[in-house]
C-alpha positions as CSV (number, residue, x, y, z in Angstrom):
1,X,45.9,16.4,0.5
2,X,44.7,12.9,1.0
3,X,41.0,11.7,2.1
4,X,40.5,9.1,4.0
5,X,36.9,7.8,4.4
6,X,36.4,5.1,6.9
7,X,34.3,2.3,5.7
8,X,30.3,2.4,6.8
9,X,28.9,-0.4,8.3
10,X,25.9,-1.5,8.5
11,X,24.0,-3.4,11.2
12,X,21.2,-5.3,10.9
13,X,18.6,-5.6,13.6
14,X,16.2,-8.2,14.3
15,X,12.4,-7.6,13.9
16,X,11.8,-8.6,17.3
17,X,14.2,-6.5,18.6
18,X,13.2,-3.4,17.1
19,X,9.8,-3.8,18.0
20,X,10.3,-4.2,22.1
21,X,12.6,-1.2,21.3
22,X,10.4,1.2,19.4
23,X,6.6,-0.5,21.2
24,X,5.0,0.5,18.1
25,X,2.5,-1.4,16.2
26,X,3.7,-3.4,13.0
27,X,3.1,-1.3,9.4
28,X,1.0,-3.6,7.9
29,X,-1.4,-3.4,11.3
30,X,-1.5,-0.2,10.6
31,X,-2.4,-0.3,6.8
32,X,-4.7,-3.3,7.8
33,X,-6.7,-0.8,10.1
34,X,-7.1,2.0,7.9
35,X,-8.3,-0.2,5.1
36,X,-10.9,-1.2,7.5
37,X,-11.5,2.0,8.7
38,X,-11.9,3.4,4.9
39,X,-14.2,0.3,4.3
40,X,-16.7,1.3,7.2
41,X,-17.2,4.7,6.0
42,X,-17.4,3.3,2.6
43,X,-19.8,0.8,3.7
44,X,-22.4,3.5,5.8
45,X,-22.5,5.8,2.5
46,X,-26.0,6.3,0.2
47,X,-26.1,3.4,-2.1
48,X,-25.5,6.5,-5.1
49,X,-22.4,7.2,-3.8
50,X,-20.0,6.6,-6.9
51,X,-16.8,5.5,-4.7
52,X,-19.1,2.8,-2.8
53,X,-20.5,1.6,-6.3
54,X,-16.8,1.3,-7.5
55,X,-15.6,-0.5,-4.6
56,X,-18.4,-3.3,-4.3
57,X,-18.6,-3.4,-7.7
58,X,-17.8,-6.9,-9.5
59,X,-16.7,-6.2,-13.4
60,X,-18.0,-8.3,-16.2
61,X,-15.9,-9.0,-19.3
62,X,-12.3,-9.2,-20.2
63,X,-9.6,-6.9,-21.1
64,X,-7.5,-7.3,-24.4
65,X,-4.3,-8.6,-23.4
66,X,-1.0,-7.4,-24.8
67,X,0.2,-3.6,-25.6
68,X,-3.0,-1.5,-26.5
69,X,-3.2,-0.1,-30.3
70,X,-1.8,2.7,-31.4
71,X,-4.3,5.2,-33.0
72,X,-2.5,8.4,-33.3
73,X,-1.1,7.5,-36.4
């Protein structure tokens, strides 16, 4: 018993296309808008607030470059 597979093909789509077809917004709007969205609520919080220190905060120093040490040995 023989099988036979017929060969896939694949069709590509234009952009444009699949955008009048589907009428949804673009992904990165969408990540665009709920990084903003994320920001706001980061931006009304108490100035204690650890994730609102962490995001606005501006490190000082340097890392080491290269592969860190290995000190379990």
């Amino acid at each position: 018993m023989a099988l036979y597979r017929s060969p896939l093909t694949v069709t590509l789509w234009p952009s444009s296309f699949l955008k009048k077809l589907y009428k949804e917004p673009q992904v990165t709007q969408v990540i665009q808008s709920n990084r903003l969205r994320w920001l706001g609520h980061i931006w009304r919080s108490p100035e204690n607030n650890q994730t609102r220190a962490y995001t606005f905060k501006n490190p000082i120093g340097s890392r080491t470059r290269g592969r860190p040490p290995t000190r379990w040995i």
